[in-house]
Structures are given as structure tokens and as C-alpha cells.
ROVO-176010 format. One line per 10 residues: number of its first residue (from 1); their letters; for each residue x, y, z of C-alpha. Coordinates in steps of 0.001 Angstrom, whole numbers, plus 500000, padded with zeros to 6 digits. Layout:
BEGIN
NUM) a) X,Y,Z ~ ... .
! end
This chain:
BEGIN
1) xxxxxxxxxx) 595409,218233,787077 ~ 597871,220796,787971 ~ 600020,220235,784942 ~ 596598,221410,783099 ~ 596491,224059,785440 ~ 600118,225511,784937 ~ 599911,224934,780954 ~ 596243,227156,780481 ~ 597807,229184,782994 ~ 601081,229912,780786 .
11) xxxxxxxxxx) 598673,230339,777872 ~ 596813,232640,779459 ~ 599921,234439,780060 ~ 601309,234797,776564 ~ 597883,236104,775849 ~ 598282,238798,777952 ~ 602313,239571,777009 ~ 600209,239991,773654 ~ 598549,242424,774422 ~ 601913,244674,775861 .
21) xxxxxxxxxx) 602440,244546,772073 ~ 599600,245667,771184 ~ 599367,248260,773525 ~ 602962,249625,774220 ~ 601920,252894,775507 ~ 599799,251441,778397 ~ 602972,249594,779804 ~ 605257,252403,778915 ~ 602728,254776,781455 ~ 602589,251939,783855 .
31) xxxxxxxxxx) 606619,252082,783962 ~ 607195,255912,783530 ~ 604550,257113,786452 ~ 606296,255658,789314 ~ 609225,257493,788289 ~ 607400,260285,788686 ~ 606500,260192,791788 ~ 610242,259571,792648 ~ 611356,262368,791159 ~ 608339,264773,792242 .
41) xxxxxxxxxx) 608790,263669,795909 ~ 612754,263439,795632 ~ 613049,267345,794633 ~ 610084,269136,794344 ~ 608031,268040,797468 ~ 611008,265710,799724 ~ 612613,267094,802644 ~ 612087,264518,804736 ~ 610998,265931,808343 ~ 611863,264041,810990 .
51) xxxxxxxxxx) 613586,261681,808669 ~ 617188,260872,809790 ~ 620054,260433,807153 ~ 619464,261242,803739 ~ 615556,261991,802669 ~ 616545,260053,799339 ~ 617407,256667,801216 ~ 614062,257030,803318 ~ 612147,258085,800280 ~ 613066,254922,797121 .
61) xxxxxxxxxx) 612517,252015,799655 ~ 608577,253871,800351 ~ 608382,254342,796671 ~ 609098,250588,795480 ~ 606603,249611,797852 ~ 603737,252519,796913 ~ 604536,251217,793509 ~ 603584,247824,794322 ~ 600247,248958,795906 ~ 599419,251114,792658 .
71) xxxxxxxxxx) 598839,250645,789305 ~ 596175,247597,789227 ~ 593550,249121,786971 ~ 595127,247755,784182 ~ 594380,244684,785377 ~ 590758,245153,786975 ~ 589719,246601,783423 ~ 591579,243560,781400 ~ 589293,241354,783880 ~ 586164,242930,783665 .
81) xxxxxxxxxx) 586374,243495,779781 ~ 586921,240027,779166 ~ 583825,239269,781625 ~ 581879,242002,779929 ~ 582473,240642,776232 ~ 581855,236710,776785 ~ 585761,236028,776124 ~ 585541,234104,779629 ~ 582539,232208,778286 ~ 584367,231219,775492 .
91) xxxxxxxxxx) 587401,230273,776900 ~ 584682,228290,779601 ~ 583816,225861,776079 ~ 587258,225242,775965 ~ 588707,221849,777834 ~ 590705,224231,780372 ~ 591607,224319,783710 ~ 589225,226671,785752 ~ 591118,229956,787068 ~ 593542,229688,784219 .
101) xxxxxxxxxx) 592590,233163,783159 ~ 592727,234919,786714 ~ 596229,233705,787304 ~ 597586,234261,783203 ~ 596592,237927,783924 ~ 598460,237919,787514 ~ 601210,236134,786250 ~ 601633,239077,783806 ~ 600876,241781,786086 ~ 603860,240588,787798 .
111) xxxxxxxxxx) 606882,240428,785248 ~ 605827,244080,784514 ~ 605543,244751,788002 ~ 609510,243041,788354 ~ 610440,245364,785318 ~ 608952,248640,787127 ~ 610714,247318,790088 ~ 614064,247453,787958 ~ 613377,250474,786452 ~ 612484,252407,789607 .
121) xxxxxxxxxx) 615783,251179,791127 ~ 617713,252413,788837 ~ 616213,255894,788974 ~ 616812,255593,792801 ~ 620039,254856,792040 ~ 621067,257359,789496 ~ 619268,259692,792514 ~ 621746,258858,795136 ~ 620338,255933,796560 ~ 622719,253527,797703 .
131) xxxxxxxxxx) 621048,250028,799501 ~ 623959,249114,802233 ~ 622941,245748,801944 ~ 624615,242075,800685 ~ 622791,240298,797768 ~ 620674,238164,800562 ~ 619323,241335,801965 ~ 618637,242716,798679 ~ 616993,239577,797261 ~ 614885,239224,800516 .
141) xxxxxxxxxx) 614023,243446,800305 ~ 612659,242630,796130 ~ 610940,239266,797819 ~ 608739,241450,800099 ~ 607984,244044,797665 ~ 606771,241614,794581 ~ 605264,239078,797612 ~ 602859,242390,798274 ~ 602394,242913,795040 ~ 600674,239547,794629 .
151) xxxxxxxxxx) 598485,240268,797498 ~ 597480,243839,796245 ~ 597025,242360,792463 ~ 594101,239404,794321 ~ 592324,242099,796187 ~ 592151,244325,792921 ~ 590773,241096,790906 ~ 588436,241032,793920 ~ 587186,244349,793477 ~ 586976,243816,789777 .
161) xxxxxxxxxx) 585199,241146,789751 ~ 582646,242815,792331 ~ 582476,245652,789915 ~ 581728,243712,786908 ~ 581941,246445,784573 ~ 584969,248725,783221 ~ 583842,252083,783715 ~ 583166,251050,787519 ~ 587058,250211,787971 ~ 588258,253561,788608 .
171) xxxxxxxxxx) 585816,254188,791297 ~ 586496,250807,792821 ~ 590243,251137,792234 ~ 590431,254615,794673 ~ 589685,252272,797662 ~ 593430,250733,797218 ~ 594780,254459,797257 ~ 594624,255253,801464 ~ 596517,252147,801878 ~ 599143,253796,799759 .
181) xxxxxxxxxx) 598959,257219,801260 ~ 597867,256478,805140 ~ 601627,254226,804859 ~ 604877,255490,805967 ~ 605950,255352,802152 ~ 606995,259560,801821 ~ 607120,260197,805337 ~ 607851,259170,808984 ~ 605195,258439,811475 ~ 607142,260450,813583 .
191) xxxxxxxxxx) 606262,263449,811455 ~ 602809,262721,811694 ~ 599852,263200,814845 ~ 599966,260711,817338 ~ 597355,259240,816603 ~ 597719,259252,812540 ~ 601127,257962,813505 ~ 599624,255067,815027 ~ 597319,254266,811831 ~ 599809,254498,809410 .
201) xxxxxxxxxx) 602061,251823,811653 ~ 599507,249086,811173 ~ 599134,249901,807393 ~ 600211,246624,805877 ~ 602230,248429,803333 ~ 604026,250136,805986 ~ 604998,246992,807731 ~ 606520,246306,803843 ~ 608065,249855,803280 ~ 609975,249363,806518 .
211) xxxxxxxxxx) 611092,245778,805929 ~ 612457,246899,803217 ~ 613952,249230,804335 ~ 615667,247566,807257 ~ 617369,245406,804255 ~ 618466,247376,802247 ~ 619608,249219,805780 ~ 618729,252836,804963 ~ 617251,255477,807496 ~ 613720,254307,808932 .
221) xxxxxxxxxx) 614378,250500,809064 ~ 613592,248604,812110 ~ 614409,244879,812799 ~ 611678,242680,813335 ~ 609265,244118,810751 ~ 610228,241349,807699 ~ 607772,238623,809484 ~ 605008,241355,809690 ~ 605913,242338,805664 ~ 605414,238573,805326 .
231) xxxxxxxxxx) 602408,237622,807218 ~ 599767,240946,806221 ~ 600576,239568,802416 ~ 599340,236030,803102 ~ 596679,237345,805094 ~ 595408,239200,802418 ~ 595955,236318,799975 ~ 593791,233789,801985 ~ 591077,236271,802235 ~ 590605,237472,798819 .
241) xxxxxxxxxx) 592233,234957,796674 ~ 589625,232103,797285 ~ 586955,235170,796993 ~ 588007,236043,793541 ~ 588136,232213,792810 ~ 584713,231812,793907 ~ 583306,234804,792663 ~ 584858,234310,788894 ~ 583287,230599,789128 ~ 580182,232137,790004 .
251) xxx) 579628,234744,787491 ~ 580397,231599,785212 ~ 577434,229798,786816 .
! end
């Protein structure tokens, strides 16, 4: 059974790396927004109170994680247009493995999420940025970031499916955006009131954004944090993974 699964999966997939074909300006957005925000926060809005060390070594860690957080409509819509136009029926007629289409569209999701990844590291880099870490580190600092990724990605397929429709999405999709902003992604708790401080520290993506940063060891990492970056992802994924499973087999039923 799960060689079925993994083969409609992977066909699923290439469906969906169709589509970047199709629709090159969609991914080119997708990849050329993050950057930005990199450079908007880097020089026209960065400073960096209360940050120690260089702002830009605070500042690319927070934006590969706010990047991972953002940018999921494209997904939500892809899920709820195929729900909307009885593709998903058809592909139920077919002899394939049930979920197949969920996890083709999150397997693509993330090998363009890897590529922004790349692509926003090499701004940081051509920036300043400089990661004083050894290729463990560095691995383990990418791990995180595409590991919340994946968690983000089920809870927008969630939401999708919840929504149903396309033009709901973007109202849906704002409820992703204060875990993105209430996070220690563009500036220090420190900076902030006490008790906004204290918010933003138990913002998943915070407990990322300074993993990360402890790896790559810039300004704003603390030890300790990687087993929090790991455990609010796979809390996340065994809430709202089997809810999207269950919810896409129901709207089937």
C-alpha cells in the first residue's frame, strides 16, 4: 500500500511542477517577495534596537523563518480550485491511493520553498550575512526552517479545506500572518513591552527564528531552543495533518 501511496503521490507532484511552467510568474513572485522584505527591513526600516552585533545577522535568520510561515495561498487556492472544479472527484474514479493529492501539492510547496530558502540566503549573504557555523550546524539551522515549513503548509491545507472556496483563501490565509509578525523574526523581545515580549517568546516561529539562529551562531541565539523549534512543528503536524486528512476524505464522502 505505501508503494501506491508514494507513486500517486510523485504523480501528483509532477502535476503540480506542471503547473510552475505554466505559471512562471506566480513562482517568480513567490521567490522575489521575500527578498523584499530582506532588503526593506535590512535598509529602509532595520536598525535593530536592542539587537546586539550586527542588525543584518539578527535580521536573515528571522527572515528565512517569516518566509517559511508566509506564502501558502498558493497552495490553499491550488487546493480549493481543484475541490471547487470536481478535479478531486475525478482523480477519486481513479484506482489511487487516498491523500495522494494533499501530499503531491505539499511535496511541491516544499522544493520551491528549499529554492526560496537558497535564494534568500544568498541575498543575506551578498548583504553581509555571514552564518559562523560548520556544515552540521548549518544543515540542522535549513532542517528547522523547511521542518516548519511542513507544519505551516498542513495548517494552511487545513484552513483551505475549511474554506472550500478560492476567493475565501485570502481572508482565511491573514490568520497565519500574527504568527509571523507577533515572532521575534525583525526584532528582539527585548525591544518590545513586557508583556508583548512574553507573547512573542512562545510564538512557535520564534522558538524556530532563534534555533536558527543559535546555529548559524549570530546575535539573538540561545542554546536550548532547537528541541522547542522541533517539538511546536510536530505538534502542529499531529493536530492538523490528520484534520486535513479527514476533512479532504470527507468532502469526498
Amino acid at each position: 500500500m505505501s508503494a501506491y501511496v508514494l507513486t500517486d503521490s510523485w504523480t501528483m507532484t509532477r502535476r503540480e511542477l506542471a503547473h510552475w511552467a505554466r505559471q512562471p510568474v506566480q513562482v517568480v513572485v513567490s521567490l522575489v517577495f521575500p527578498v523584499m522584505l530582506l532588503l526593506m527591513f535590512g535598509y529602509l526600516i532595520g536598525g535593530g534596537r536592542a539587537v546586539e552585533g550586527q542588525y543584518v545577522d539578527y535580521l536573515v535568520p528571522g527572515m528565512l523563518a517569516l518566509t517559511m510561515a508566509f506564502g501558502l495561498e498558493g497552495t490553499m487556492v491550488g487546493v480549493t480550485q481543484d475541490l471547487n472544479k470536481g478535479v478531486i472527484d475525478r482523480f477519486r474514479s481513479m484506482p489511487m491511493a487516498d491523500g495522494a493529492v494533499l501530499v503531491g501539492r505539499s511535496a511541491a510547496d516544499m522544493l520551491q520553498s528549499a529554492i526560496g530558502l537558497v535564494v534568500l540566503i544568498g541575498v543575506g549573504l551578498a548583504l553581509g550575512w555571514r552564518p559562523h557555523a560548520g556544515p552540521g550546524e548549518f544543515l540542522g539551522a535549513v532542517g528547522l526552517l523547511l521542518l516548519f515549513r511542513f507544519a505551516m503548509l498542513w495548517v494552511g491545507i487545513q484552513l483551505a479545506l475549511v474554506a472550500g472556496r478560492p476567493e475565501l483563501v485570502q481572508a482565511v490565509q491573514i490568520l497565519v500572518w500574527p504568527v509571523g509578525f507577533l515572532s521575534n523574526a525583525l526584532a528582539t523581545p527585548a525591544a518590545m513591552p513586557d508583556w508583548l515580549g512574553t507573547v512573542v517568546q512562545w510564538n512557535p516561529m520564534s522558538q524556530t527564528a532563534t534555533a536558527v539562529r543559535d546555529l548559524f551562531g549570530g546575535p539573538g541565539g540561545e542554546s536550548g531552543h532547537v528541541w522547542a523549534a522541533v517539538a511546536w512543528p510536530l505538534a502542529l503536524l499531529a493536530v492538523f495533518f490528520p484534520l486535513a486528512v479527514r476533512r479532504f476524505r470527507a468532502l469526498g464522502g
